[in-house]
C-alpha positions in Angstrom: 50.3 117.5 49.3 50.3 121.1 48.0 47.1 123.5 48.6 44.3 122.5 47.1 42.7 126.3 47.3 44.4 129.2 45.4 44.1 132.9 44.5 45.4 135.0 41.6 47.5 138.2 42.9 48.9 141.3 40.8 52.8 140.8 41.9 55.2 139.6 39.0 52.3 139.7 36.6 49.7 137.7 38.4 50.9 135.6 40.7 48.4 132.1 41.4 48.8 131.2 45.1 48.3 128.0 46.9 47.1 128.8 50.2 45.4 127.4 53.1 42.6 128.9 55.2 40.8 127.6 58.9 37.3 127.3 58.2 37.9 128.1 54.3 36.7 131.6 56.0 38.1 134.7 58.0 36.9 135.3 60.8 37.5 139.4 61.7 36.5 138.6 65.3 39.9 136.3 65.6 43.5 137.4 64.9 44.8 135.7 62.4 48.6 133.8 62.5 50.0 133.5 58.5 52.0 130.6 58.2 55.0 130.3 55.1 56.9 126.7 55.0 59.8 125.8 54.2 62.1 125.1 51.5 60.2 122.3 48.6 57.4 121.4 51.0 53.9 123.1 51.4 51.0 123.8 53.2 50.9 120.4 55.0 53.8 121.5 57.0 51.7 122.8 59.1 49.0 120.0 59.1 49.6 119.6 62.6 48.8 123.4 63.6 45.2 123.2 61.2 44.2 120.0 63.5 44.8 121.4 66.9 41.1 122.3 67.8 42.5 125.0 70.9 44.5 126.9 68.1 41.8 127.2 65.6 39.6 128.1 68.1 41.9 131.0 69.2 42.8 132.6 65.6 42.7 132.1 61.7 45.3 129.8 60.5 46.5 131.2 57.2 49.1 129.1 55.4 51.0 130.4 52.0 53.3 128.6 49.9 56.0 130.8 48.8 57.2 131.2 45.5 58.4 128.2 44.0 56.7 125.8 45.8 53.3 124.2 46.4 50.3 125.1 43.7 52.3 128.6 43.6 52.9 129.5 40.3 54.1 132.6 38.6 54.4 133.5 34.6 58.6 134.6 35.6 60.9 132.1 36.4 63.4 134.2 38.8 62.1 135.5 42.1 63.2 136.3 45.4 62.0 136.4 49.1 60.6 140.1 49.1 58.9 138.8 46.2 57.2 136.3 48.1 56.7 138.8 51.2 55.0 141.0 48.5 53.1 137.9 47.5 52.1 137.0 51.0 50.5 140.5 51.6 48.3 140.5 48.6 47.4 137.3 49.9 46.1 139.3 53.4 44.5 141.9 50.6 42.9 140.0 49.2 41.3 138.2 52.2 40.5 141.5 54.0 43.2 140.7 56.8 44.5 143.7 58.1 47.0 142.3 60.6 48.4 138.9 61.1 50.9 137.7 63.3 53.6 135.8 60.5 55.3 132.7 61.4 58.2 131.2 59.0 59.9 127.9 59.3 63.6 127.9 57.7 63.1 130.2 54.4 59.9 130.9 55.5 61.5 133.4 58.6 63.4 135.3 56.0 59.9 135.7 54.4 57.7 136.8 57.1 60.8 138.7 58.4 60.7 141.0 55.0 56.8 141.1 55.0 57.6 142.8 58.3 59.7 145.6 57.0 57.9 146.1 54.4 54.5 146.4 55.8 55.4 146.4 59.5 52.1 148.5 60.2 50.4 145.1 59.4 52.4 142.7 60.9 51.8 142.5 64.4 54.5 139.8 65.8 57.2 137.5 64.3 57.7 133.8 65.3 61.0 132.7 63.3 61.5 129.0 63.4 64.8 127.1 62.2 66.3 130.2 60.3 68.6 132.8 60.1 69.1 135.7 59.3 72.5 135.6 57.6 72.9 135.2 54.0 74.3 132.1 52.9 78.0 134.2 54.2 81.3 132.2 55.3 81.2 134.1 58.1 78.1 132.0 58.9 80.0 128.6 58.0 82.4 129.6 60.1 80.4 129.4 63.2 78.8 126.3 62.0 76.4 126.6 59.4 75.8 124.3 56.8 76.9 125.1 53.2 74.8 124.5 50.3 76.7 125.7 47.9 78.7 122.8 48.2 76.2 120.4 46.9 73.9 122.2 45.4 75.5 123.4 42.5 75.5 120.3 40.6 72.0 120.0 41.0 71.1 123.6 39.1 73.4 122.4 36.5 71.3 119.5 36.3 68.1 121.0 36.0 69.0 123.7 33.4 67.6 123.1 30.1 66.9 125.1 27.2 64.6 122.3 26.0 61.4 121.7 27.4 61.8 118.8 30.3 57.9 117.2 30.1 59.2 114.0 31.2 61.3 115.5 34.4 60.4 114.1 38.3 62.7 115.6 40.9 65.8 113.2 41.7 65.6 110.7 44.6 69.0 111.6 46.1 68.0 115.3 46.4 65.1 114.3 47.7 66.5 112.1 50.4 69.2 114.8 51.5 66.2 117.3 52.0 64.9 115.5 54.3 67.3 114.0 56.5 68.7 117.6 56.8 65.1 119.2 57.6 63.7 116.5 59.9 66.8 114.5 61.6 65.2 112.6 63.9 61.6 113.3 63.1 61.8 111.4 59.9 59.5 108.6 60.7 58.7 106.6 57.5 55.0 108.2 57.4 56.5 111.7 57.0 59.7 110.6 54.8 57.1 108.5 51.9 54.5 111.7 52.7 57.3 114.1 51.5 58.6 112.1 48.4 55.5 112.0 46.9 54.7 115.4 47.7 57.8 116.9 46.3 57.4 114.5 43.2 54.2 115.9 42.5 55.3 119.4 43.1 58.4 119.4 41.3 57.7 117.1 37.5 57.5 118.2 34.2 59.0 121.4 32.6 57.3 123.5 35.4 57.9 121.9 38.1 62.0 121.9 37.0 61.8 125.3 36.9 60.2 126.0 40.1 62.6 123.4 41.9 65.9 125.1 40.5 64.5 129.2 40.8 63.8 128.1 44.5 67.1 127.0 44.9 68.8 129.8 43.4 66.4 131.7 45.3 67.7 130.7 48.8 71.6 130.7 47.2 71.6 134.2 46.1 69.6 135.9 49.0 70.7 139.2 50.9 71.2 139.2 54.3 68.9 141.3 56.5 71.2 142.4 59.8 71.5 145.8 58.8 67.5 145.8 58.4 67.0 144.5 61.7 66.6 147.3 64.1 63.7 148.5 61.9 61.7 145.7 63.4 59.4 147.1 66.1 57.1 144.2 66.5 57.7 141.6 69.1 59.8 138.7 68.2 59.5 135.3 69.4 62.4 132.7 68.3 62.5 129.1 67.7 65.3 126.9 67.4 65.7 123.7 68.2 68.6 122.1 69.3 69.6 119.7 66.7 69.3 121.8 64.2 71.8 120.7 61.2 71.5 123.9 58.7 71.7 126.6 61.1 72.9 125.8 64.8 71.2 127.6 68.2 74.3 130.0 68.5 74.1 131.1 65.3 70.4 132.3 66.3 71.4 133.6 69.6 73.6 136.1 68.1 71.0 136.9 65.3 67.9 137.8 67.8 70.3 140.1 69.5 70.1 142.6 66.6 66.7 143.4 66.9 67.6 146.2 69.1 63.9 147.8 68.3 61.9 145.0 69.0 59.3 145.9 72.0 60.0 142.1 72.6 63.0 140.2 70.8 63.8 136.6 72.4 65.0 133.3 71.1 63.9 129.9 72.9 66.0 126.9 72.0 63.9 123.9 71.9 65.5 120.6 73.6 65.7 118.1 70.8 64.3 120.1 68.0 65.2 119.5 64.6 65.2 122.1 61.9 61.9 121.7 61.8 60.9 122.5 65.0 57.0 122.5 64.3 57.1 119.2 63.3 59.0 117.6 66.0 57.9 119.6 68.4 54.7 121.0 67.6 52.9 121.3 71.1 55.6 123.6 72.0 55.4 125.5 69.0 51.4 125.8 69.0 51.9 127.1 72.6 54.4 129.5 71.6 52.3 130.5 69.1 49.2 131.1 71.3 51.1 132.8 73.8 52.6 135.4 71.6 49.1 135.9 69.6 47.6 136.4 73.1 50.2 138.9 74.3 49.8 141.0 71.4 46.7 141.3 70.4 44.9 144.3 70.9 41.3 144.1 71.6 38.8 146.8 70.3 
């Protein structure tokens, strides 16, 4: 399902966030870790992380659906990821949060990653899960990367319409292919009927068209970031996991290399991991996550 609480910020014209809090309060005596999913799921990607009692106990949980997905919603149709970094810090604005420590799963690392350069006085570690930080380049194909152009294409033709669409529901085939890529293994038939009818509620009706093809043209057109990369000071805590389909582990091993300014830049591959990597491994994760939040934080 897709947040059930939201908040209006000023970016793009007024921006309505879906967003997820611990508690449904901040707590300033607790860092705070601010979570950003995936490509066309939400908030309950990280269902896992809001139910582990040690984890809640240790910081805020913050979770914010990006542009384009969730109960996010914004009056313009075309967006990109520093617009949802932008986003994401009104977000901590508006909830008095200073600092955060940002961890992105897939998209949601080349989100936190720009909230970081943009802000990086307020962002206070990185923990990139299942990413890259390539564009969608050949160069990247060429050492293995998927390619969505391929067979994606057809499916922004599909879902262009200078009509209104009231009667649209997001195609089962796309649907499908999302989720094998994202979850491999993991796909148990609990998370694979969980997923269809959250993405079915998500994405139906003329809105919902419209945020299901600007997200994809969102991830199809981004920039790259490596010349950005030795502006990150912040430690840097990497995630992969080894069955990764979209973006294999030695495609990340080169990427963490170019944060050459990191106080603390360093890439963990995760035995069995899909792209994922929270979901099928999310022990490992929540312990990364503690670990780094620990390490970092500076006590007053």
């Amino acid at each position: 399902m897709a947040a059930t609480t939201t908040m209006k910020v000023p970016h793009l014209g007024g921006i309505t966030v879906g967003y997820r809090l611990s508690g449904n309060t901040y707590d300033k005596t607790k860092p705070t870790a601010l979570l950003v999913n995936s490509l066309y799921t939400t908030v309950s990607l990280f269902n896992d992380m809001f139910t582990n009692t040690k984890l809640i106990d240790a910081m805020n949980i913050l979770a914010v659906e990006p542009l384009g997905h969730g109960a996010t919603t914004c009056p313009i149709e075309h967006f990109t990821y520093w617009d949802s970094a932008i986003m994401a810090l009104q977000v901590m604005d508006s909830l008095g949060i200073e600092n955060a420590f940002a961890l992105g799963v897939a998209q949601g690392g080349w989100i936190v990653i720009r909230m970081a350069l943009l802000a990086p006085d307020r962002i206070s570690g990185l923990m990139p899960i299942g990413t890259s930080m390539d564009s969608e380049s050949e160069e990247s194909r060429k050492k293995g990367a998927w390619d969505p152009h391929r067979f994606s294409i057809p499916f922004i033709e599909k879902w262009s319409s200078v009509d209104p669409t009231p009667s649209f529901v997001v195609d089962d085939i796309w649907v499908k292919m999302v989720n094998g890529l994202a979850f491999a293994e993991a796909l148990t038939q609990e998370r694979e009927i969980f997923w269809n009818s959250t993405m079915k509620s998500v994405y139906k009706g003329d809105e919902g068209r419209k945020k299901l093809r600007g997200a994809l043209i969102c991830l199809l057109e981004r920039d790259g970031l490596f010349l950005r990369l030795r502006d990150i000071k912040c430690p840097v805590h990497w995630l992969q996991g080894s069955q990764d389909k979209p973006f294999p582990p030695a495609l990340a091993s080169e990427h963490v290399k170019l944060f050459t300014s990191s106080k603390d830049a360093k890439l963990d591959i995760i035995e069995g991991g899909c792209h994922y990597v929270n979901v099928s491994h999310s022990v490992e994760v929540s312990d990364a996550l503690k670990g780094l939040v620990a390490g970092y934080t500076v006590m007053e």
